[in-house]
Structures are given as structure tokens and as C-alpha cells.
C-alpha positions in Angstrom: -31.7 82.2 208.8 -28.2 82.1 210.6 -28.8 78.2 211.0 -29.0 78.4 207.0 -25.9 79.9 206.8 -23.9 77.9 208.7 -25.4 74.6 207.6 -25.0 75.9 204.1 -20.9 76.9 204.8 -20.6 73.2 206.2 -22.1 71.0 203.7 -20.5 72.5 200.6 -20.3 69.2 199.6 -23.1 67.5 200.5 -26.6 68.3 198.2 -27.0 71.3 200.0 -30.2 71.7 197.6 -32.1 68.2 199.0 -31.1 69.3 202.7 -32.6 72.6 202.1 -35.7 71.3 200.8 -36.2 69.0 203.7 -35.7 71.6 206.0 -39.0 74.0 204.5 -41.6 70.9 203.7 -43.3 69.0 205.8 -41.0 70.0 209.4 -41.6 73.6 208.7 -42.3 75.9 211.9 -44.8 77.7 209.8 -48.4 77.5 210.1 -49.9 78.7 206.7 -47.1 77.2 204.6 -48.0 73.7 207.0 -51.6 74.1 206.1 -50.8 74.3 202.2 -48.6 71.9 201.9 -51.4 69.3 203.4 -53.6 70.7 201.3 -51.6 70.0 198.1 -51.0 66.3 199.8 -54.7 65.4 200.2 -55.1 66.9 196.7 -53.1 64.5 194.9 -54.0 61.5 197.8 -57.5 62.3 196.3 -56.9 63.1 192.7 -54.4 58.9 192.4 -57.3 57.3 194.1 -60.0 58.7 192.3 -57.9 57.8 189.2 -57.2 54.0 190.8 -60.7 53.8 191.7 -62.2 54.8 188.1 -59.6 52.3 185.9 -60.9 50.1 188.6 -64.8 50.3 188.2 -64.8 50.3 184.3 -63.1 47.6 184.0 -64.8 45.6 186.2 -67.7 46.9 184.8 -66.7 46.1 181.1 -65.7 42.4 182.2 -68.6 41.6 184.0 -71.3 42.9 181.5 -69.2 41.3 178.8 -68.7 37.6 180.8 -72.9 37.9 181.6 -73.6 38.3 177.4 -70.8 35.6 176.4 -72.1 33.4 179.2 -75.4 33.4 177.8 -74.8 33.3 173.9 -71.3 32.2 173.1 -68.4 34.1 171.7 -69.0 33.3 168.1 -72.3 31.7 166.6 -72.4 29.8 163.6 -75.7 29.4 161.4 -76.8 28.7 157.8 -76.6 31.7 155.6 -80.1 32.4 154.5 -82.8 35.7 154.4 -84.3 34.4 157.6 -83.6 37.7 160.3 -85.4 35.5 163.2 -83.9 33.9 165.7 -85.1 30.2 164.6 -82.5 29.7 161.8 -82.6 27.5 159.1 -81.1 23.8 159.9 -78.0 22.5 158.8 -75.2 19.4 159.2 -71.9 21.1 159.9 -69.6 18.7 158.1 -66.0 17.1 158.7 -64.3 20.4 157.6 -65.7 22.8 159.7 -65.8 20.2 163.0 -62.1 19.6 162.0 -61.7 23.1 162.0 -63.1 24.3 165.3 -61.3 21.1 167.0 -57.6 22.2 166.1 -58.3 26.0 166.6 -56.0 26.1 169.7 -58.1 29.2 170.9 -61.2 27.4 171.1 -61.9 26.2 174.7 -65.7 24.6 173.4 -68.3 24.4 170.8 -71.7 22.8 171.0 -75.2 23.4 168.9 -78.0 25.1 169.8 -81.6 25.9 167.8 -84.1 28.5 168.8 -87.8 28.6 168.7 -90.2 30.9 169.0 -92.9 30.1 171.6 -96.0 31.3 174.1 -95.9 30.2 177.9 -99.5 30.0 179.1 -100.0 29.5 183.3 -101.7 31.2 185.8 -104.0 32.8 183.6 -100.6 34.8 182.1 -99.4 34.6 178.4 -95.7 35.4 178.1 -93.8 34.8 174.8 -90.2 33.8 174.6 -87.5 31.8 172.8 -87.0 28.4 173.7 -83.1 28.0 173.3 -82.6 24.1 173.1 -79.1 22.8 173.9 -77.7 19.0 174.5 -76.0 17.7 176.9 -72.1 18.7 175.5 -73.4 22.4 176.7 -71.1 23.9 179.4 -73.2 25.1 182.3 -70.7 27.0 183.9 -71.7 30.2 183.3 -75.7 29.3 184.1 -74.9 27.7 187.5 -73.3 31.0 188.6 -76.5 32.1 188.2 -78.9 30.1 189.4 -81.0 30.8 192.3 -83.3 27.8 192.8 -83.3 24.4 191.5 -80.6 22.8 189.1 -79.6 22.3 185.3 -81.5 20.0 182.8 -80.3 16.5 183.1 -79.2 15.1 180.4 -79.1 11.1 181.4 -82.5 10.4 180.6 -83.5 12.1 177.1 -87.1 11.4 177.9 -87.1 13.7 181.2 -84.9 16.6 179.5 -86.5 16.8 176.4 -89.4 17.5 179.6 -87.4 20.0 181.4 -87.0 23.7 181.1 -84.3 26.5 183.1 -86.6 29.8 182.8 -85.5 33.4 184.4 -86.0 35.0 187.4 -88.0 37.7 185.6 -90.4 35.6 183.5 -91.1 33.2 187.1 -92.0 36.7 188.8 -94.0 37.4 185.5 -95.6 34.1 185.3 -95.9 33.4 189.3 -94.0 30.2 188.7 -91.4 28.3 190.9 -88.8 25.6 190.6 -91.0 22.2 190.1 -94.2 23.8 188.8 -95.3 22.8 184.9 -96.8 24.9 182.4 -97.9 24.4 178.5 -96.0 26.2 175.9 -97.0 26.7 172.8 -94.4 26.4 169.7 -95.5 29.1 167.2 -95.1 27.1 163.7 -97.9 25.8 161.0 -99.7 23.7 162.7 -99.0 25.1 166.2 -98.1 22.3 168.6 -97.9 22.4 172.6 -95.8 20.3 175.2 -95.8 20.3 179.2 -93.0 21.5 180.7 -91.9 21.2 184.1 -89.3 24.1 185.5 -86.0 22.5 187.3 -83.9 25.8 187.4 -84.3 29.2 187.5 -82.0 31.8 186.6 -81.1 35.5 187.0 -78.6 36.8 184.6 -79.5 40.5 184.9 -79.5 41.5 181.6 -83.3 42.1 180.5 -83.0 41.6 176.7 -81.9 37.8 178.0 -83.9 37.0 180.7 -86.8 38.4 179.1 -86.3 37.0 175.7 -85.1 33.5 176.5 -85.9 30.4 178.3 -83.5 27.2 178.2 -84.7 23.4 177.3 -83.6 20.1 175.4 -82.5 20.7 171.4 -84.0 17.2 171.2 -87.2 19.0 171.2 -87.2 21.4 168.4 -85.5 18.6 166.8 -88.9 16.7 167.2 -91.1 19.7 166.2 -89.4 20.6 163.2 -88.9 16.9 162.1 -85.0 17.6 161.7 -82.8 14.5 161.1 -80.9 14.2 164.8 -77.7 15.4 163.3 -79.3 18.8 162.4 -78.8 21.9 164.0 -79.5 25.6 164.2 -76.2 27.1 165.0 -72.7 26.2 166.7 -72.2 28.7 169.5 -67.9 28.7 170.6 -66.4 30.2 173.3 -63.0 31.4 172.9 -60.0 31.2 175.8 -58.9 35.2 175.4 -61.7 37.2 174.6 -59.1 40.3 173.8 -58.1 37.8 170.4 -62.3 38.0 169.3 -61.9 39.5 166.0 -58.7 37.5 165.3 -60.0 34.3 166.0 -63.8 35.2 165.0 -62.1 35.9 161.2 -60.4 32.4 161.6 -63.8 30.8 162.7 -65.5 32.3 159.1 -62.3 31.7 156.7 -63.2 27.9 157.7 -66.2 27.5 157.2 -68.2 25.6 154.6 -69.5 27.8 151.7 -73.6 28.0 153.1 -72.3 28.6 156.7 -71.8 32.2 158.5 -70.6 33.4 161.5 -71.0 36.5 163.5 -68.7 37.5 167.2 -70.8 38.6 170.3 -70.0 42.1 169.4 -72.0 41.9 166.7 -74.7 40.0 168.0 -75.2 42.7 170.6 -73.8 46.0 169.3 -76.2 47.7 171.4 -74.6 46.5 174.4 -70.6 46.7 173.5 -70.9 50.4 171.6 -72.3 51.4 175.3 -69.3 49.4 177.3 -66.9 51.7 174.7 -68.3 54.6 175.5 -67.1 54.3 178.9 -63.7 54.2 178.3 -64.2 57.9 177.0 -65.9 58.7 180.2 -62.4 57.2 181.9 -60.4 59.3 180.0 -61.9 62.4 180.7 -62.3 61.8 184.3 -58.2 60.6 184.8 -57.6 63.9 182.8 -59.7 66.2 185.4 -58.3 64.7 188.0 -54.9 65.2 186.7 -55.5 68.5 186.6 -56.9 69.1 190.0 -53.8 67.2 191.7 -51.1 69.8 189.4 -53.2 72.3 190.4 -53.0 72.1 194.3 -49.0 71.4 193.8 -48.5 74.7 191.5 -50.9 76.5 194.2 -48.8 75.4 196.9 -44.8 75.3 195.0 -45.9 78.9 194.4 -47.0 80.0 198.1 -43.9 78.7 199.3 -41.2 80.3 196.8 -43.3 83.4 198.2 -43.2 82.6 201.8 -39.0 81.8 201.6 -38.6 84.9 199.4 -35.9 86.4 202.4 -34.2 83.0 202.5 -34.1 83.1 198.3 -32.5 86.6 198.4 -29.7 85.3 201.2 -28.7 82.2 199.5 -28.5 84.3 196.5 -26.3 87.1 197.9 -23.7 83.6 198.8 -23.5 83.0 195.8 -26.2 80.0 195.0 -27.1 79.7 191.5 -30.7 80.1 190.3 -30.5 76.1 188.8 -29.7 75.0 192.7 -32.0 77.4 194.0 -34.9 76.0 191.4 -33.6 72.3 192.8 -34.4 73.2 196.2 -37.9 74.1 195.6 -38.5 71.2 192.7 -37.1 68.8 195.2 -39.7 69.7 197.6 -42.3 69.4 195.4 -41.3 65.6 194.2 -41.3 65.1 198.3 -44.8 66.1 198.9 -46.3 64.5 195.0 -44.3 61.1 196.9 -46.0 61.5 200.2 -49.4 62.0 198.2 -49.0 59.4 195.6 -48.2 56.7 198.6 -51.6 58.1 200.6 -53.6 57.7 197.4 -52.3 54.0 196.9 -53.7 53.5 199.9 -56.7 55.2 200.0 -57.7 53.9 196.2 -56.2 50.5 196.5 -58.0 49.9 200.2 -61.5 51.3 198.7 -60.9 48.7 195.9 -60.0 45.6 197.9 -62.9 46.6 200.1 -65.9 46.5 197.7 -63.9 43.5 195.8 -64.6 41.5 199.0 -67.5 43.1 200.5 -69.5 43.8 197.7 -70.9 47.1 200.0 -71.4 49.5 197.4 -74.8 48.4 195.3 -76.2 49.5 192.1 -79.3 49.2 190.4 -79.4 45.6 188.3 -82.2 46.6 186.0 -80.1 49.9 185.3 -76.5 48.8 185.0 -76.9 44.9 184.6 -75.1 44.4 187.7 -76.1 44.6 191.7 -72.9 46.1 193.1 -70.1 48.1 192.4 -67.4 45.8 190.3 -63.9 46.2 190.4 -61.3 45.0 188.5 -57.4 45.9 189.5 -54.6 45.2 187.1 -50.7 45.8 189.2 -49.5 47.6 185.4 -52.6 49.9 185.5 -51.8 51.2 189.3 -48.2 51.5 188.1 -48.9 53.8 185.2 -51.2 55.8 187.3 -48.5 56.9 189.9 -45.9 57.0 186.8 -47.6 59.2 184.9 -49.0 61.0 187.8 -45.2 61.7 189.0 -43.7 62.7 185.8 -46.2 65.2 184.4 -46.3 66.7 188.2 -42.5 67.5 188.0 -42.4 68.5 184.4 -45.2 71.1 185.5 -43.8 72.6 188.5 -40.5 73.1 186.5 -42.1 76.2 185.2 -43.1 77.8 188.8 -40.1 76.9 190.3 -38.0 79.0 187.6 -39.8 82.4 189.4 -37.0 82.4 191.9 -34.5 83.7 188.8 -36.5 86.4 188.8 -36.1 87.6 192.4 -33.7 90.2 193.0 -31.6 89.5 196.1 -31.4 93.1 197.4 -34.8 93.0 197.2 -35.6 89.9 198.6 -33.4 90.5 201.5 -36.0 93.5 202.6 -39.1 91.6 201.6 -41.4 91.5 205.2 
């Protein structure tokens, strides 16, 4: 304590309060208060990259579930307004107004027609019923050559051989005991029912069951055909938009210039089933960033308080020379911002490095037919990491504020005989 003393007498002007504080944290020569003060460190190391990790995961999560249903069906679709609720709509010609409009709509990366057609796939002794999504060749196959795992796209060179070829998923070739290369009939349900041959060039796993069961990819020139539509005919316009966060924006845009019989409907609507679940999980978030909030003030109240008990001697003889209570509380609040730093720059490391890890590595794995995906996605935004250790930092030392004022309350005389 006489070291205190003298340091104290000959640093008058320094900020006695910060030198203090660095001599009772970490470089203590006490055991226990050692032991909590590593224990309030790992606290918050855990609590920052829990938090990292969790922002992290659902958004990764959100964007890759939301990427896998926009990949498949568009952004927007456009069909004729009509009482028909299945999924082979009514034909239609878009004219120059709409086209004109989707061409100068400057957040429109593509648009392209599609029909749909309901239809039975008979082979090996299986029946399995789909629907046959036709597409020409303007369609962007981006999104399906990601997931591919045998074979290739239709080609469109030869309109004889595509309107022949089919792309069919992974989980109707396991149904079906098919392969890339093998044919098969399929039946077109309509009045009279008609059949083609079809041979299989690409098969598929997007990892969303309501798509890879439901759908199977071929030629629009077909349906085309079947129905006996005029070649300009369609059943819908699918567009994909550049910035998905501007959907409702430019999905109202899309509809406002439109042609009187024409509708559209977003993704969002298309699959609410899918998107109400993906916003529930940013409830989930929020609940979990707030418990682990608390545990991390928790440990540094725990441990600000142990120590204001452990130095109670050294409160009452800094007292007795005349320190204030407001320096006295700086001493101990300056400590506390030390050790939230030190645990704030482990948990960056700790949460960042587990990010970067499974970003590369993929090693964590999840159930596909469960969560859609195979592994443990991650998504990390710099501004999300910075408001983490922000907010982590400020509501830490606005907290501990109120702890630290218990040293107003100790008496020196009787501090001084405290054992």
C-alpha cells in the first residue's frame, strides 16, 4: 500500500486514476481476483463471438435459402389474370408496352417466358407426377448449373433435340432409378392426353423438396405444341431483379406497367411458406444477441464487484488522502473498460476465425432435407461485427457505472480496518 502512496504523491498530475487501474487488473499479485477477472474475459470473449457467429449463420442462412427459391422461380412472375389457381396458366402475348417496360426498368438484370404443365413420368415400372417447366433458350442457367451434378443444360441450337430433352432432380432420378442419358415417356395430363419420349441430359439438386419434387425442366417449344399456342404465346414472364432488398419496390413497379389482363406476384408471395419461416429467424437472433448480452454484463458486474471488495483497504487510504469518490469510481470503471477491451478483441477472434473457418471449409454440416442446406452457412458483413463490439462496449460501461458508485458508500475509517 506504501507503493500506492508514494506513486500517488508523485503523479499528482498524471491520471493517477488510469495508473491505478492498471496496477489492480490483469498484473495483479492476487490469486482469486486473477481468477475472476479471466473469468469475466472469457465471459464476454464467449458472449461477442456467440453474437458474431449467430448474425453470421442467419444471414447466411436467409441468403442462401432465398438465392436457391429465386434461382429456381424468378423474382417476380408475370401471368394472365384468370380463376385458374393451377400452375399451367392461361396463355398470353405480352405486348410492346409491357416488353418496353421490363427493358428500361434499370433494376431488372433479365426476363424470359416460361409455361407449366402438368404431367406423369412412367419408367421402371414407377409413376411419378410432376410439372414440366418449359423455358427457351434466352433462360439464364446460372443458377441451375450451380447445381447440377451429372450431365449438362438443354441445348438450345437444335430445336428438334431440346424440344427432346429434359433437366430432372436429384430426388425424382433416385425416385425413378433414372440417370443422365436414360429416356422415359411422360404423359401430359390434358383432354386428350398425349405422351412424348424424353431423354434426361442434366440432373439437378436444388435441396428444396417442394422444387425438386414438384418440377422437372424442358423446351417451352413443347407445351407450345401440345396446347396448339401461336409461337409468340406464353404462360408467364419470370424477372430477376439486381437487389433483392428493392423486391417490393420494384415488384409494385413491375404491376403499375402492366397491360390491364396481366398480373404479377414477388417470390415472397409465391412461397410465403418459405419467407414467413426465414423471418422468424431473425426473432430467434434477437433473442439470442440479447441473452448473450446479458451473460457477458453479468460476469463484468460479478467481477467489477469482487474487486471494489477485494481493494476495500486501498479505497479507504486513497480516501483518507483526499481522493474524491468520482476518481475513485474512474479507477475501478477504467478497469472494467480494460478487461470488456481485452474480451471484445478475444471474441473478434474467436467468432471471426470460427466464421472464416466454416466459410472455407464448409466442416460444420446440416441436414439438407431439414434446413434446405448441407452445411453451416455464413454470411459476414464488416458494419455488423462493428455494431456488435459497439454496442457490446457501450451498454457494458453504462452498466457497471452503477457498481462502481458502491465505493461512495465506504467509509474510510472503516475501510482502513477491513481484514
Amino acid at each position: 500500500m506504501l507503493s500506492y502512496l508514494l506513486r500517488y504523491n508523485l503523479l499528482q498530475n498524471l491520471n493517477i486514476e488510469y495508473f491505478i487501474s492498471s496496477r489492480i487488473s490483469l498484473r495483479s499479485e492476487r490469486t482469486f481476483s486473477k481468477l475472476i477477472v479471466r473469468i469475466a474475459i472469457i465471459g464476454v470473449m464467449l458472449s461477442l463471438a456467440v453474437m458474431i457467429l449467430s448474425v453470421a449463420i442467419i444471414k447466411g442462412f436467409k441468403t442462401e435459402v432465398q438465392d436457391k427459391v429465386r434461382g429456381f422461380i424468378g423474382d417476380i412472375q408475370i401471368y394472365r389474370y384468370d380463376l385458374n389457381g393451377s400452375f399451367e396458366k392461361s396463355p398470353f402475348i405480352p405486348n410492346d408496352t409491357t416488353l418496353n417496360n421490363l427493358k428500361n426498368n434499370k433494376q431488372i438484370s433479365a426476363f424470359y417466358p416460361f409455361a407449366a404443365k402438368p404431367a406423369i413420368i412412367v419408367a421402371n415400372g414407377e409413376v411419378e407426377g410432376v410439372n414440366y417447366k418449359g423455358i427457351d433458350k434466352s433462360y439464364d442457367w446460372s443458377y441451375i448449373k450451380k447445381h447440377l451434378i451429372s450431365g449438362d443444360v438443354i441445348d438450345f441450337s437444335d430445336s428438334t433435340k431440346a424440344s427432346q430433352q429434359i433437366l430432372i432432380s436429384n430426388y425424382t432420378a433416385k425416385r425413378l432409378m433414372l440417370k443422365t442419358g436414360d429416356s422415359f415417356v411422360m404423359h401430359f395430363v390434358q383432354n386428350p392426353p398425349r405422351k412424348r419420349k424424353l431423354t434426361i441430359v442434366g440432373i439437378y439438386d436444388i435441396g428444396i423438396e417442394s422444387l425438386d419434387k414438384g418440377f422437372v425442366i424442358g423446351d417451352i417449344g413443347l407445351i407450345r405444341r401440345l396446347n396448339n399456342w401461336l409461337p409468340q404465346q406464353t404462360g408467364g414472364i419470370e424477372v430477376r431483379i439486381k437487389d433483392f432488398s428493392k423486391l417490393k419496390e420494384v415488384s409494385d413497379e413491375v404491376y403499375g406497367g402492366l397491360e390491364l389482363k396481366l398480373r404479377s406476384r414477388s417470390v415472397e408471395e409465391s412461397t410465403p411458406e418459405i419467407f414467413t419461416w426465414l423471418s422468424l429467424l431473425d426473432v430467434n437472433t434477437q433473442v439470442l444477441l440479447i441473452l448473450m448480452l446479458i451473460v457477458g454484463v453479468i460476469n463484468m458486474i460479478t467481477a467489477l464487484l469482487i474487486m471494489i471488495l477485494e481493494r476495500t483497504n486501498m479505497i479507504g487510504m486513497l480516501k483518507a488522502m483526499g481522493m474524491r469518490n468520482s476518481s475513485m469510481m474512474k479507477i475501478f470503471l477504467y478497469n472494467a473498460i480494460y478487461l470488456v477491451g481485452i474480451g471484445l478483441f478475444l471474441g473478434n477472434v474467436l467468432g471471426l476465425g470460427l466464421c472464416f473457418l466454416q466459410q472455407y471449409t464448409h466442416l460444420f454440416k446440416l441436414s439438407q432435407a431439414n434446413y434446405y442446406l448441407d452445411y453451416v452457412p455464413i454470411e459476414v458483413h464488416f458494419i455488423d461485427v462493428l455494431l456488435l463490439n459497439l454496442v457490446t462496449m457501450v451498454i457494458c460501461t453504462l452498466v457497471l457505472i452503477i457498481p462502481s458508485m458502491l465505493v461512495s458508500r465506504i467509509s474510510p475509517l472503516k475501510a482502513i480496518r477491513f481484514k
